[in-house]
N, CA, C and O atoms as CSV, one atom per row, in Angstrom:
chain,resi,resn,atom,element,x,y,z
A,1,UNK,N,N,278.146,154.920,48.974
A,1,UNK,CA,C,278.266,155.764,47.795
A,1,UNK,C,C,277.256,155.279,46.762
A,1,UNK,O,O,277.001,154.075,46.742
A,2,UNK,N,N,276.731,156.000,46.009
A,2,UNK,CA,C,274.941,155.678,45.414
A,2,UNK,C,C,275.805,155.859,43.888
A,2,UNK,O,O,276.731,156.655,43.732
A,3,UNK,N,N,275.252,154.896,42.790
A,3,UNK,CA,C,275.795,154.419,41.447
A,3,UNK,C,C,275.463,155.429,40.929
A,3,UNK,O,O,274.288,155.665,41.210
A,4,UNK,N,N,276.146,156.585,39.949
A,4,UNK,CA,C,275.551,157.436,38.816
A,4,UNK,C,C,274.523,156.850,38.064
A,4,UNK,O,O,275.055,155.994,37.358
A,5,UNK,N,N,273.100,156.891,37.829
A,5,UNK,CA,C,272.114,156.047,37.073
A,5,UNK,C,C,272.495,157.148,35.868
A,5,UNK,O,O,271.828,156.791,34.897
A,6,UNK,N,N,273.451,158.589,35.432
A,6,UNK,CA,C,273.448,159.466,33.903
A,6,UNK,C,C,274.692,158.565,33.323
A,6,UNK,O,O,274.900,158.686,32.115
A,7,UNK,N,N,275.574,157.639,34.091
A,7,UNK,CA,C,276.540,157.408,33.258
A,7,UNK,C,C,276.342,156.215,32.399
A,7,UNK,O,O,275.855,155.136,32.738
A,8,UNK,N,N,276.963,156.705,30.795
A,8,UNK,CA,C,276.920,155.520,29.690
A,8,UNK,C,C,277.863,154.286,30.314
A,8,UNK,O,O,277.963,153.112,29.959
A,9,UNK,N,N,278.239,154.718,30.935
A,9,UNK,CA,C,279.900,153.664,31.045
A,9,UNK,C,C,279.310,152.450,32.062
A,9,UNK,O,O,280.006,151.473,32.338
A,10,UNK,N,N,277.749,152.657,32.657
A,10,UNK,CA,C,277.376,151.433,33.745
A,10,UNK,C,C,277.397,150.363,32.651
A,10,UNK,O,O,277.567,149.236,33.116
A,11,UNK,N,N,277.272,150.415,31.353
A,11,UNK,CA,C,277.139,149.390,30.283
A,11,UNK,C,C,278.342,148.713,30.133
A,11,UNK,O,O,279.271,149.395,29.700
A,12,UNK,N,N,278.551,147.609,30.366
A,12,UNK,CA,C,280.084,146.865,30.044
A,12,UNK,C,C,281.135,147.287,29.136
A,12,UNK,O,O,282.294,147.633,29.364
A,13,UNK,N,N,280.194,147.138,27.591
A,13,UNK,CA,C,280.474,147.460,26.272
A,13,UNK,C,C,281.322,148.670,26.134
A,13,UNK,O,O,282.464,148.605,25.677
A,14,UNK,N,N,280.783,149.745,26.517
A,14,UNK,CA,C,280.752,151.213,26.659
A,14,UNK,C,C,281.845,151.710,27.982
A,14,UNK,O,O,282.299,152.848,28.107
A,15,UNK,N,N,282.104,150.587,28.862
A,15,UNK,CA,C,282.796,151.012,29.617
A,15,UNK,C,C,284.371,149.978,29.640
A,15,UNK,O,O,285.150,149.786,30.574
A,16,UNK,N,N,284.398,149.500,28.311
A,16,UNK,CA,C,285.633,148.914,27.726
A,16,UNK,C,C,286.247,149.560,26.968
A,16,UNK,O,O,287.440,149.460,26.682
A,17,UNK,N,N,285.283,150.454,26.488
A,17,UNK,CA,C,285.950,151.331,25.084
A,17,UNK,C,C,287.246,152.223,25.351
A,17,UNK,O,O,287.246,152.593,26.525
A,18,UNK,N,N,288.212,152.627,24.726
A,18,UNK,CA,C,289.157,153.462,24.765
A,18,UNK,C,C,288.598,154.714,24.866
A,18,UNK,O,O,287.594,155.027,24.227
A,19,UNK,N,N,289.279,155.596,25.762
A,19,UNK,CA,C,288.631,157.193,26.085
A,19,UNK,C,C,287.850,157.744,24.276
A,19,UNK,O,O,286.730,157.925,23.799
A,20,UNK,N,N,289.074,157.805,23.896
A,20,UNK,CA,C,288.528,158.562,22.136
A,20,UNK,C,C,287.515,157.299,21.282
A,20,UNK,O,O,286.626,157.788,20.584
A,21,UNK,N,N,287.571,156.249,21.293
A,21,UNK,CA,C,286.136,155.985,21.158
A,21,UNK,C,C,284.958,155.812,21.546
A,21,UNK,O,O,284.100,155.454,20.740
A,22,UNK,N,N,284.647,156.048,22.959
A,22,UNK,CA,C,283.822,156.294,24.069
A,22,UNK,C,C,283.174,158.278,23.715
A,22,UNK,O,O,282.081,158.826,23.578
A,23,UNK,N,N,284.133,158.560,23.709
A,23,UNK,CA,C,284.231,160.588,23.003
A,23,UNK,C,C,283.747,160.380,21.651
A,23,UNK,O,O,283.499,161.549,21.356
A,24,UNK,N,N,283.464,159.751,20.705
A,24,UNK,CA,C,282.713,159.498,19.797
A,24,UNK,C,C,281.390,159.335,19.288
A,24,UNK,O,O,280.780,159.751,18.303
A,25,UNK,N,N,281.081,158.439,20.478
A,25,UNK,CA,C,279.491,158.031,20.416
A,25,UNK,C,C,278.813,158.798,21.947
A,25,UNK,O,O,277.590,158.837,22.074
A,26,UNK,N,N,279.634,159.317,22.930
A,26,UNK,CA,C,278.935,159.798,23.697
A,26,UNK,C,C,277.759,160.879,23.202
A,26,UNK,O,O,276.567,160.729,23.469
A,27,UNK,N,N,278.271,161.928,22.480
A,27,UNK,CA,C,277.153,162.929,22.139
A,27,UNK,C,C,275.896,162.071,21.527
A,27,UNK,O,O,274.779,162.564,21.375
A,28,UNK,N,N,276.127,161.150,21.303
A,28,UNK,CA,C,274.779,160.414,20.346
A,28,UNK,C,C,274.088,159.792,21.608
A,28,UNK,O,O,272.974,159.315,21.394
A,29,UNK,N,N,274.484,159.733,22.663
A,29,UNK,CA,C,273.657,158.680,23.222
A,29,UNK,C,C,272.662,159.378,24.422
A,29,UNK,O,O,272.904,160.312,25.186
A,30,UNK,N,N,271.539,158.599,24.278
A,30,UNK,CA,C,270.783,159.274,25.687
A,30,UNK,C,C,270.520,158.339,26.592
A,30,UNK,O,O,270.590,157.179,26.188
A,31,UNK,N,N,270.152,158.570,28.037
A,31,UNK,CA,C,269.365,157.843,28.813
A,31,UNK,C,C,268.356,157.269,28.362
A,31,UNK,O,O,267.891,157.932,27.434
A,32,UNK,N,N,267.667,156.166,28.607
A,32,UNK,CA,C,266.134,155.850,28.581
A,32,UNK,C,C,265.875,154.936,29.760
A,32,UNK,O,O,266.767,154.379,30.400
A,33,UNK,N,N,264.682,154.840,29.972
A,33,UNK,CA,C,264.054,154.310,30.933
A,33,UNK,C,C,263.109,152.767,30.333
A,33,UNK,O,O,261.992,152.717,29.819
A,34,UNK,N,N,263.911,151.841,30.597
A,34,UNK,CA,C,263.079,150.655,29.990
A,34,UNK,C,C,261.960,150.127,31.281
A,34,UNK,O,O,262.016,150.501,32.453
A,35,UNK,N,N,260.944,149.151,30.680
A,35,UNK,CA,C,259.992,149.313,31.842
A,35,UNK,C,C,259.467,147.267,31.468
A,35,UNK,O,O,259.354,146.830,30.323
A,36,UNK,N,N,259.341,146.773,32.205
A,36,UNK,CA,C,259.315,145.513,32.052
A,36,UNK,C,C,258.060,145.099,31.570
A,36,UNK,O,O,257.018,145.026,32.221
A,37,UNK,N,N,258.289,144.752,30.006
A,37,UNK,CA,C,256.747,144.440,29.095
A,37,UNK,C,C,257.154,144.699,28.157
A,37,UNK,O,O,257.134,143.991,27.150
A,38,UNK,N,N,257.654,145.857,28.275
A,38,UNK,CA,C,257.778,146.523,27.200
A,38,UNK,C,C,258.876,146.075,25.590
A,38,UNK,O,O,260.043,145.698,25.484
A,39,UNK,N,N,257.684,146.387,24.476
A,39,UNK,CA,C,258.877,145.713,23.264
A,39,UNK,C,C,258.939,147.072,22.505
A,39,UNK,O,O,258.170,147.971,22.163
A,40,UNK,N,N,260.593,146.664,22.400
A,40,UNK,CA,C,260.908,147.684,22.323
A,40,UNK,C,C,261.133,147.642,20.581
A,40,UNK,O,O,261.084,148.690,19.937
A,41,UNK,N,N,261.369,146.383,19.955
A,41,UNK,CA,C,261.068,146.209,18.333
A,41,UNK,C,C,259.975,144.927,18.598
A,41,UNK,O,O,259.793,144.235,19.599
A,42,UNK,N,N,259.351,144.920,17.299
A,42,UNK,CA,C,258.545,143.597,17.104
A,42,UNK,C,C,259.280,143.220,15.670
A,42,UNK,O,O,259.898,144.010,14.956
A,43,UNK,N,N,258.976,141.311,15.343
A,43,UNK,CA,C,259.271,141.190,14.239
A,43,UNK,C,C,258.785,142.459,12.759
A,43,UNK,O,O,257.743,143.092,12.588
A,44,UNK,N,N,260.279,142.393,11.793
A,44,UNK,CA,C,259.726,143.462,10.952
A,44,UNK,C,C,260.234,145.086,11.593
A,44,UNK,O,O,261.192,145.676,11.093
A,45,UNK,N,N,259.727,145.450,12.325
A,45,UNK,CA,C,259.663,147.109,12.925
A,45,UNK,C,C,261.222,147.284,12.400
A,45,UNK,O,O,262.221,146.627,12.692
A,46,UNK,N,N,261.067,148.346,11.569
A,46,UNK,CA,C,262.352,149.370,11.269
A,46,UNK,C,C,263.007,149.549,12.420
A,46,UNK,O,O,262.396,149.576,13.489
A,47,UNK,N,N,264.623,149.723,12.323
A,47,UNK,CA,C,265.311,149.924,13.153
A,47,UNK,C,C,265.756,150.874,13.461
A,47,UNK,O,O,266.861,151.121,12.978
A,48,UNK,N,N,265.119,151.928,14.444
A,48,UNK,CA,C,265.640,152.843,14.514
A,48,UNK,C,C,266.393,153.504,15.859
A,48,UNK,O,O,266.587,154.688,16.134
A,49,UNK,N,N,266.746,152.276,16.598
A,49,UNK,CA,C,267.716,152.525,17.714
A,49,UNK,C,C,268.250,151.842,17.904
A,49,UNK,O,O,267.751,150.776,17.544
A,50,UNK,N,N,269.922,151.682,18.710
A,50,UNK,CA,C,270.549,150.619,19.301
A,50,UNK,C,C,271.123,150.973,20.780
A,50,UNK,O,O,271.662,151.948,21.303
A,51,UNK,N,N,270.608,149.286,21.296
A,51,UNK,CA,C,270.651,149.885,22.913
A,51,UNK,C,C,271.986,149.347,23.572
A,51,UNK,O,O,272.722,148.433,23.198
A,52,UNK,N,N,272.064,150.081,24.526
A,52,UNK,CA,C,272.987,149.647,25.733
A,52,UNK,C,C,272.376,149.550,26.864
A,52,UNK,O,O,272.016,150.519,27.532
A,53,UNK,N,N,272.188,148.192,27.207
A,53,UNK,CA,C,271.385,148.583,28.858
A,53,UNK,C,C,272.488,148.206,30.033
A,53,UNK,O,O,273.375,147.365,30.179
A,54,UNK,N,N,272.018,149.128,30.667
A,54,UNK,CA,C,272.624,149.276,32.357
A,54,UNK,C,C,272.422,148.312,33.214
A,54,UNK,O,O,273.318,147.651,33.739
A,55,UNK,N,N,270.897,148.147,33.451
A,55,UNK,CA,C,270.545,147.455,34.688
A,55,UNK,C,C,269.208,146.870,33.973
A,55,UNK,O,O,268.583,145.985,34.558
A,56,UNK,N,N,268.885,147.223,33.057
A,56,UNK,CA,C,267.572,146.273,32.343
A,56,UNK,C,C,267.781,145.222,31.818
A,56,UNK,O,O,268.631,145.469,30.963
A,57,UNK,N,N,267.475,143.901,31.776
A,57,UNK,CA,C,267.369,142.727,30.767
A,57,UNK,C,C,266.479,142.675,30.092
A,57,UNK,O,O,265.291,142.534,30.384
A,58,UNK,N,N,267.203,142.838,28.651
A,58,UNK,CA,C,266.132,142.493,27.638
A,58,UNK,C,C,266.406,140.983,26.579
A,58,UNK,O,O,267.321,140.667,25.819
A,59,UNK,N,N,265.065,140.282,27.009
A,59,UNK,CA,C,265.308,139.125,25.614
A,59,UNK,C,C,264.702,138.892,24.316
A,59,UNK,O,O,263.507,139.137,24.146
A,60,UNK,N,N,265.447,138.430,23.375
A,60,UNK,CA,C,265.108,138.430,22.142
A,60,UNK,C,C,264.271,136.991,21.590
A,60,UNK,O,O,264.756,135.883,21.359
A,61,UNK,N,N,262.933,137.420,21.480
A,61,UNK,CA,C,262.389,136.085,21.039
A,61,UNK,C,C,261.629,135.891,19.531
A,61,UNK,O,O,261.005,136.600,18.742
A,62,UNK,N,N,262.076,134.492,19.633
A,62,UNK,CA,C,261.735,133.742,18.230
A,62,UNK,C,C,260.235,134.201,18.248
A,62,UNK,O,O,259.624,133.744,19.214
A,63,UNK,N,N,259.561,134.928,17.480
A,63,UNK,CA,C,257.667,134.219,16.871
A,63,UNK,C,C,257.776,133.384,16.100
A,63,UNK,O,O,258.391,133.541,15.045
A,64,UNK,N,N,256.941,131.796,16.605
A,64,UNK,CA,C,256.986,131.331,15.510
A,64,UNK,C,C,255.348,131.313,15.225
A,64,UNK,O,O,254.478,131.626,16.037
A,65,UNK,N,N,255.137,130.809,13.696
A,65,UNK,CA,C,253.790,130.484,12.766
A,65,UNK,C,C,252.402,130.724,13.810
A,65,UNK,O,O,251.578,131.630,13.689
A,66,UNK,N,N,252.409,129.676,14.820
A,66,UNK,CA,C,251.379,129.362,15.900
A,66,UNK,C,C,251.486,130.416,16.702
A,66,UNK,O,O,250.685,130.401,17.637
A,67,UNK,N,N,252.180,131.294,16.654
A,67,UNK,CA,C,251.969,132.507,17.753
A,67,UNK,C,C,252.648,132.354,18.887
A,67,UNK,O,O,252.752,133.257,19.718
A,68,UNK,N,N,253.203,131.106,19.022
A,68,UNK,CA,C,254.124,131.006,20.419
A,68,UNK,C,C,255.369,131.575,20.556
A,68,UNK,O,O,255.757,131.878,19.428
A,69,UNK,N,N,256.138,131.851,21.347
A,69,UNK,CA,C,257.671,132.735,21.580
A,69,UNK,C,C,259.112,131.544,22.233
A,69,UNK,O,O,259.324,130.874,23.244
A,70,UNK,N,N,259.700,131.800,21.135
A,70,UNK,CA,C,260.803,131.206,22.043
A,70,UNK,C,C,261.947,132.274,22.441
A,70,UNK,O,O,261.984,133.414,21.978
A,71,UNK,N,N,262.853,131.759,23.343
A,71,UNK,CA,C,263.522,132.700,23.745
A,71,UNK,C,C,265.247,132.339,23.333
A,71,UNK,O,O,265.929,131.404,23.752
A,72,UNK,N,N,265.562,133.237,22.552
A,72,UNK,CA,C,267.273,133.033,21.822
A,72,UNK,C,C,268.281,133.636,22.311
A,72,UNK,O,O,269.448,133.433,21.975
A,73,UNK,N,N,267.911,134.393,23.110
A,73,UNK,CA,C,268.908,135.572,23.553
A,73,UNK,C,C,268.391,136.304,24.240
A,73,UNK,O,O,267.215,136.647,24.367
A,74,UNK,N,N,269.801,136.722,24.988
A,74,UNK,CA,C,269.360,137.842,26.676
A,74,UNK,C,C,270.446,138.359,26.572
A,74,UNK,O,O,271.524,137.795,26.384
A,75,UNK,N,N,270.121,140.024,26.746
A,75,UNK,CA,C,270.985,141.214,26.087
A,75,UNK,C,C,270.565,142.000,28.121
A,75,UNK,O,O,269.532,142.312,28.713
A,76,UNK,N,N,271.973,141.992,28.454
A,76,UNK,CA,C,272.588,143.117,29.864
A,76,UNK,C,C,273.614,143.912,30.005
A,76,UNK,O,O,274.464,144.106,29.136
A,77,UNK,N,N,273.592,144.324,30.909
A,77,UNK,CA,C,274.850,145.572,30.557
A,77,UNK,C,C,275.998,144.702,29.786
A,77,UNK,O,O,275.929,145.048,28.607
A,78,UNK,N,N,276.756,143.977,29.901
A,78,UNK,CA,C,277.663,143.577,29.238
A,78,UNK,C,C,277.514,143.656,27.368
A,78,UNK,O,O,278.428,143.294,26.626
A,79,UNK,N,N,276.244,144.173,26.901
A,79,UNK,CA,C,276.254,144.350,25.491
A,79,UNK,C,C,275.377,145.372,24.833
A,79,UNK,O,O,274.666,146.188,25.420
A,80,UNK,N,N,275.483,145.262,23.872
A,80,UNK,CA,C,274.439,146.015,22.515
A,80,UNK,C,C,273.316,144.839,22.091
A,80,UNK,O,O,273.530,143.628,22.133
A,81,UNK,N,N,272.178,145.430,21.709
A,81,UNK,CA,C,270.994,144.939,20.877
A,81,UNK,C,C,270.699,145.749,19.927
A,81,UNK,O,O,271.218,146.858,20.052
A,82,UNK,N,N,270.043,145.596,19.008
A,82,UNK,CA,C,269.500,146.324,17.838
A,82,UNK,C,C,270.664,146.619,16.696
A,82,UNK,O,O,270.334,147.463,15.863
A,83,UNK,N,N,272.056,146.004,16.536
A,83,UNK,CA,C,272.647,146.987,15.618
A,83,UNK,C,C,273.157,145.282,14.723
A,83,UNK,O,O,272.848,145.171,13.537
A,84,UNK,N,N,273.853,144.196,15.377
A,84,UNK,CA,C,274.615,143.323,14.219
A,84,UNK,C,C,273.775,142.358,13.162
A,84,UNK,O,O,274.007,142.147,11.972
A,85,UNK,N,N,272.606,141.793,14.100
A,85,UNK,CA,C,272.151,141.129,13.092
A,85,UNK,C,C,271.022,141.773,12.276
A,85,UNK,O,O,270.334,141.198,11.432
A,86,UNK,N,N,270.948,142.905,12.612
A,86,UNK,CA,C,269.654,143.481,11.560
A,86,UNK,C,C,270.485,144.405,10.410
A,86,UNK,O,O,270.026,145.288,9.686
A,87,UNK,N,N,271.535,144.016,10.477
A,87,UNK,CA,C,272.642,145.093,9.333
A,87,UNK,C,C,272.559,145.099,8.049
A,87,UNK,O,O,273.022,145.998,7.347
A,88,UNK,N,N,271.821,143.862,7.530
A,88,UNK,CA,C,271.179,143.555,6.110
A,88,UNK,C,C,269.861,143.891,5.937
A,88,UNK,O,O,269.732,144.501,4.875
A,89,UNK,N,N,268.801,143.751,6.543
A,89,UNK,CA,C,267.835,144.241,6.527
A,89,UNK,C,C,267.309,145.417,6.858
A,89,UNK,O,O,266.583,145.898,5.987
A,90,UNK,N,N,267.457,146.132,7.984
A,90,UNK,CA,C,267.391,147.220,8.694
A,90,UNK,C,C,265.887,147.300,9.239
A,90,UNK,O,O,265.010,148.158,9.129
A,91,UNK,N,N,265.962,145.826,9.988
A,91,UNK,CA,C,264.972,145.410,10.434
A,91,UNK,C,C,264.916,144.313,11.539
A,91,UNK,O,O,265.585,143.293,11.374
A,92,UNK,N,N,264.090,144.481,12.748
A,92,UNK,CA,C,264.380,143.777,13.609
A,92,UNK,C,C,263.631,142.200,13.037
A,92,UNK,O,O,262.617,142.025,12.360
A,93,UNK,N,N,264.330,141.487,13.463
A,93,UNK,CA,C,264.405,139.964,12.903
A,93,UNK,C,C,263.254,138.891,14.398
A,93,UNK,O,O,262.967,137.696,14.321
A,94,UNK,N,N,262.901,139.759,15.438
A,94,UNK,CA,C,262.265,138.677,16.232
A,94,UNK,C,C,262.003,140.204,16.888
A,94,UNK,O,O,262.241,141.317,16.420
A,95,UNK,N,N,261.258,139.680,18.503
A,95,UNK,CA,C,260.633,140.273,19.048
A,95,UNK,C,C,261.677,140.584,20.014
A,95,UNK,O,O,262.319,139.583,20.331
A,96,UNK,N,N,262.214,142.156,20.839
A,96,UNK,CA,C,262.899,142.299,22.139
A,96,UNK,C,C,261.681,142.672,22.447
A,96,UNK,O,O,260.803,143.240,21.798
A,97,UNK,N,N,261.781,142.009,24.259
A,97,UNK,CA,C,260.957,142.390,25.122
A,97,UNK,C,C,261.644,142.763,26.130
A,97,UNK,O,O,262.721,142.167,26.089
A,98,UNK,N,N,261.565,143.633,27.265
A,98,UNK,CA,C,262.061,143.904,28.520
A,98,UNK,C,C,261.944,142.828,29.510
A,98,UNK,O,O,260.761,142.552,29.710
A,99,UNK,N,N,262.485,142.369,29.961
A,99,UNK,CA,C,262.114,140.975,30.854
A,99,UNK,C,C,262.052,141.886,32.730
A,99,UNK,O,O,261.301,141.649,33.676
A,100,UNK,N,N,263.410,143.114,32.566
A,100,UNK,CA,C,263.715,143.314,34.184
A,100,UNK,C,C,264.114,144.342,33.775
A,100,UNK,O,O,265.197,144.495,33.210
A,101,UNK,N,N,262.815,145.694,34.134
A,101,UNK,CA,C,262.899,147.097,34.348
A,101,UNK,C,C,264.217,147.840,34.441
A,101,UNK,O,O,264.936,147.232,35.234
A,102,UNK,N,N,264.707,148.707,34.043
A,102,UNK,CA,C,265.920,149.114,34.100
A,102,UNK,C,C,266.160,150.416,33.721
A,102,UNK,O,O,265.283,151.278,33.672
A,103,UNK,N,N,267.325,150.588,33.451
A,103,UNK,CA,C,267.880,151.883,32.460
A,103,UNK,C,C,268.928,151.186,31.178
A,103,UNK,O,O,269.366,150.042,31.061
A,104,UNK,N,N,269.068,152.192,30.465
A,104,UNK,CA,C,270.036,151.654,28.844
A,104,UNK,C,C,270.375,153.154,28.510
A,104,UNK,O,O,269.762,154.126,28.951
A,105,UNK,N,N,271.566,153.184,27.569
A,105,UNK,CA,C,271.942,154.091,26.808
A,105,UNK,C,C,271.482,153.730,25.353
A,105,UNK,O,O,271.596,152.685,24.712
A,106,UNK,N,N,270.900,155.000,25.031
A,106,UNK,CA,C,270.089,154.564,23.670
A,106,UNK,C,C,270.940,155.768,22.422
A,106,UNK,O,O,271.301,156.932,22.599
A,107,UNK,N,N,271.010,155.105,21.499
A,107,UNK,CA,C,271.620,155.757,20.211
A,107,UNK,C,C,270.935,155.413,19.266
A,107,UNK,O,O,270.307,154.368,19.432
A,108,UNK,N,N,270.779,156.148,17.903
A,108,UNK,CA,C,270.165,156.007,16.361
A,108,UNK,C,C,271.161,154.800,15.863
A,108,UNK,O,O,272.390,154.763,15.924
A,109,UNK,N,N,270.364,153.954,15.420
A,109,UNK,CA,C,271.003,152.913,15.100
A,109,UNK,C,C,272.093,153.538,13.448
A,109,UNK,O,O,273.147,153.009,13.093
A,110,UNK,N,N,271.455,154.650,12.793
A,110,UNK,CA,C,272.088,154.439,11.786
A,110,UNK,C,C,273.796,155.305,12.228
A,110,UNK,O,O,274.961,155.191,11.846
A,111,UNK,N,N,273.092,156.096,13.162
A,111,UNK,CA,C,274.485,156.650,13.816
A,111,UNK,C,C,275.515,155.957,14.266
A,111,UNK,O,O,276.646,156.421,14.123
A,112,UNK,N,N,275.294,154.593,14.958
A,112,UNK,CA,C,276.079,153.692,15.798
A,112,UNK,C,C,276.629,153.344,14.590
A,112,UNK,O,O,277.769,152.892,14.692
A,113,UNK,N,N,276.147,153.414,13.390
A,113,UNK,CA,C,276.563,151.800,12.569
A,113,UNK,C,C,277.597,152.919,11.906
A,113,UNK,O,O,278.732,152.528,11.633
A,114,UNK,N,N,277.318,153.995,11.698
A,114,UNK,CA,C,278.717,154.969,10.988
A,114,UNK,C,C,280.017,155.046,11.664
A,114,UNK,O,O,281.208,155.089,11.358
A,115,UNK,N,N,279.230,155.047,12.784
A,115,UNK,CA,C,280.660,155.231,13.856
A,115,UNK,C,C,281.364,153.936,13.879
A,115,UNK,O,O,282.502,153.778,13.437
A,116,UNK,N,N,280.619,152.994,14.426
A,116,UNK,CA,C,281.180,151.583,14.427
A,116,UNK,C,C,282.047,151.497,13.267
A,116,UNK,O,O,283.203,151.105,13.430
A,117,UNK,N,N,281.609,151.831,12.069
A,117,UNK,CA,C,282.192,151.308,10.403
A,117,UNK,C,C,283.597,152.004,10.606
A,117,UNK,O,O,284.567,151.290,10.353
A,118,UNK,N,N,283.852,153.338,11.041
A,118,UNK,CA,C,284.336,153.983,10.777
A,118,UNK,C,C,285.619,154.200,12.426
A,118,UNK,O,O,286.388,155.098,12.767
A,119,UNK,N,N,285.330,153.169,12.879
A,119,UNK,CA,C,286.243,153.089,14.255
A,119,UNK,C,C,286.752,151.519,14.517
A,119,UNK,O,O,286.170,150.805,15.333
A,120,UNK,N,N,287.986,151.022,13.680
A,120,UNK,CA,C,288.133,149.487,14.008
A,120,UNK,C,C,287.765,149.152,15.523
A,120,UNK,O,O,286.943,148.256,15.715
A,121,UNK,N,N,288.348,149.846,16.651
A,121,UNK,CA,C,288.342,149.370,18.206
A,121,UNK,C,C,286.541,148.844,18.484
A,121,UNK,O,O,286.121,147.802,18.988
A,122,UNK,N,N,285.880,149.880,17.998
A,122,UNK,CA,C,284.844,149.760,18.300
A,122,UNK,C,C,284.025,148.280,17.612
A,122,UNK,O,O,283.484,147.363,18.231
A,123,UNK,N,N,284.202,148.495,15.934
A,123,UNK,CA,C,284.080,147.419,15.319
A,123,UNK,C,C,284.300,146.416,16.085
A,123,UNK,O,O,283.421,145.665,16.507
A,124,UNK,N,N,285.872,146.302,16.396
A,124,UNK,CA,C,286.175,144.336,16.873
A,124,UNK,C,C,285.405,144.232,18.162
A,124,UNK,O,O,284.885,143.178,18.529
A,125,UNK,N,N,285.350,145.365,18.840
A,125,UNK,CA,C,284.931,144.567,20.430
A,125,UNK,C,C,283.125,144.592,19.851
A,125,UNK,O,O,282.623,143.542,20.253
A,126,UNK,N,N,282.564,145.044,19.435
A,126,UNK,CA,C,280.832,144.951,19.497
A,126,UNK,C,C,281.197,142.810,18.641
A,126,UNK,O,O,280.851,141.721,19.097
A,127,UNK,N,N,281.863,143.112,17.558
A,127,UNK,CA,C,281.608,141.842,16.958
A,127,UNK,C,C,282.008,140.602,17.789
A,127,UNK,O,O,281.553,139.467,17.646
A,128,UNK,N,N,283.319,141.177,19.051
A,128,UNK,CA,C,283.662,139.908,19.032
A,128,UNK,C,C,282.720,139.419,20.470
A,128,UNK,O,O,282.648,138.266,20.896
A,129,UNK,N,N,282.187,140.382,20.935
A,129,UNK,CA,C,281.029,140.262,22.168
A,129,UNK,C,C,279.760,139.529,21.085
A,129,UNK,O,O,279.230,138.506,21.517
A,130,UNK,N,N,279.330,140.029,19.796
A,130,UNK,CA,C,277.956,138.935,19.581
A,130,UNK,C,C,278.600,138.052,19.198
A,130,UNK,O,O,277.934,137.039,18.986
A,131,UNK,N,N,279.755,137.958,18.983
A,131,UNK,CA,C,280.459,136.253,18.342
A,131,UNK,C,C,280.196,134.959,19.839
A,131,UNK,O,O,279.974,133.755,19.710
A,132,UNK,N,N,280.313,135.681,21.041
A,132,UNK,CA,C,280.611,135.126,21.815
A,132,UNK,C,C,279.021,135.334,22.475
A,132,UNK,O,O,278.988,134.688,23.522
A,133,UNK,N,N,277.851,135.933,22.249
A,133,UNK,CA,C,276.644,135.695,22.815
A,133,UNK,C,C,276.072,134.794,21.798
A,133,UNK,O,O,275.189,134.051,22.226
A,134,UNK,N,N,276.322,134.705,20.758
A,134,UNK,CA,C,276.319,133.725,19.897
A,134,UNK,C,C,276.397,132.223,20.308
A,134,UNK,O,O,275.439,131.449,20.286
A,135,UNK,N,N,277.591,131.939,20.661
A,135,UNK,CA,C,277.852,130.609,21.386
A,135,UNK,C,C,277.552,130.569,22.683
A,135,UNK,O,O,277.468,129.399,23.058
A,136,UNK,N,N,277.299,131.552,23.759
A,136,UNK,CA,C,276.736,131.388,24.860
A,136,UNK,C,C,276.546,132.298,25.432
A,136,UNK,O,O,275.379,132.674,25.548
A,137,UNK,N,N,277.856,133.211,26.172
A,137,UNK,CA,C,277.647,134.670,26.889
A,137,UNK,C,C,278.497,134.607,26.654
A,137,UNK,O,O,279.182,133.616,26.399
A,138,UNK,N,N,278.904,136.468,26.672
A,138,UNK,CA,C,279.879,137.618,26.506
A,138,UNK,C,C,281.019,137.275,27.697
A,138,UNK,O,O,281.373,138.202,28.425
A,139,UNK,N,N,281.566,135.984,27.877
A,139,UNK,CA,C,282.567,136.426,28.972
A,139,UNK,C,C,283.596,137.296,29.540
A,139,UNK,O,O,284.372,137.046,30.463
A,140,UNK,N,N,283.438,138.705,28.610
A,140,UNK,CA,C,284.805,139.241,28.795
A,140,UNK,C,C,284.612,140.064,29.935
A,140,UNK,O,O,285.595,140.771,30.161
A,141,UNK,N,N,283.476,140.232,30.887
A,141,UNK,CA,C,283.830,140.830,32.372
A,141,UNK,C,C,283.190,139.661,33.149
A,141,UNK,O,O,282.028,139.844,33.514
A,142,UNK,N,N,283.731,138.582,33.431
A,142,UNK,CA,C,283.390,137.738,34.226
A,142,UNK,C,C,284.445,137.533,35.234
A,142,UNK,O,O,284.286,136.709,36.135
């Protein structure tokens, strides 16, 4: 039996949600096709999407002064990128790069962040997944 590559729900995040908050953000969200290289914010760049990826890994790296990259974080289906820590600025804070070609569900970041504000379920689980990529990985489908 061959995986739906149209469904939002291959995303961990998205496929934890309760039916009626899942029916919320579905109309907002589209497919995209991530491609390995590819950055999808650079330090600075306005924020104007937040992702869910399926089967792509994307990591988030430090620039520092000298031009070199470190690497802070690795965002897979089990989460969101682009929406908690740029919530003060409305600006991506380091570089995402695609590390491993994929697919993601993509939404307007300012859309996610209304809905999110405006849906506790949704709120606690996005926060308490970066609380926990924070200290290491998202264990809650392990």
């Amino acid at each position: 039996m061959s995986e739906d590559r149209t469904d939002h729900r291959r995303n961990r995040l998205l496929a934890a949600l309760e039916p009626d908050d899942f029916a919320a953000l579905r109309p907002h969200l589209e497919i995209v096709k991530l491609t390995r290289g590819q950055v999808l914010f650079d330090v600075g760049d306005p924020l104007r999407f937040s992702y869910f990826p399926h089967d792509a890994i994307v990591s988030l790296l430090n620039v520092m002064e000298d031009g070199g990259n470190v690497e802070v974080a690795v965002f897979g289906r089990e989460g969101v990128f682009g929406l908690l820590a740029e919530l003060a600025t409305r600006e991506a804070f380091g570089r995402y790069v695609v590390q491993m070609s994929g697919t993601a569900s993509r939404m307007a970041f300012e859309r996610l962040n209304e809905i999110r504000n405006a849906r506790p379920n949704i709120r606690k689980l996005v926060t308490t997944c970066w609380t926990m990529v924070q200290s290491s990985a998202c264990p809650m489908w392990t």
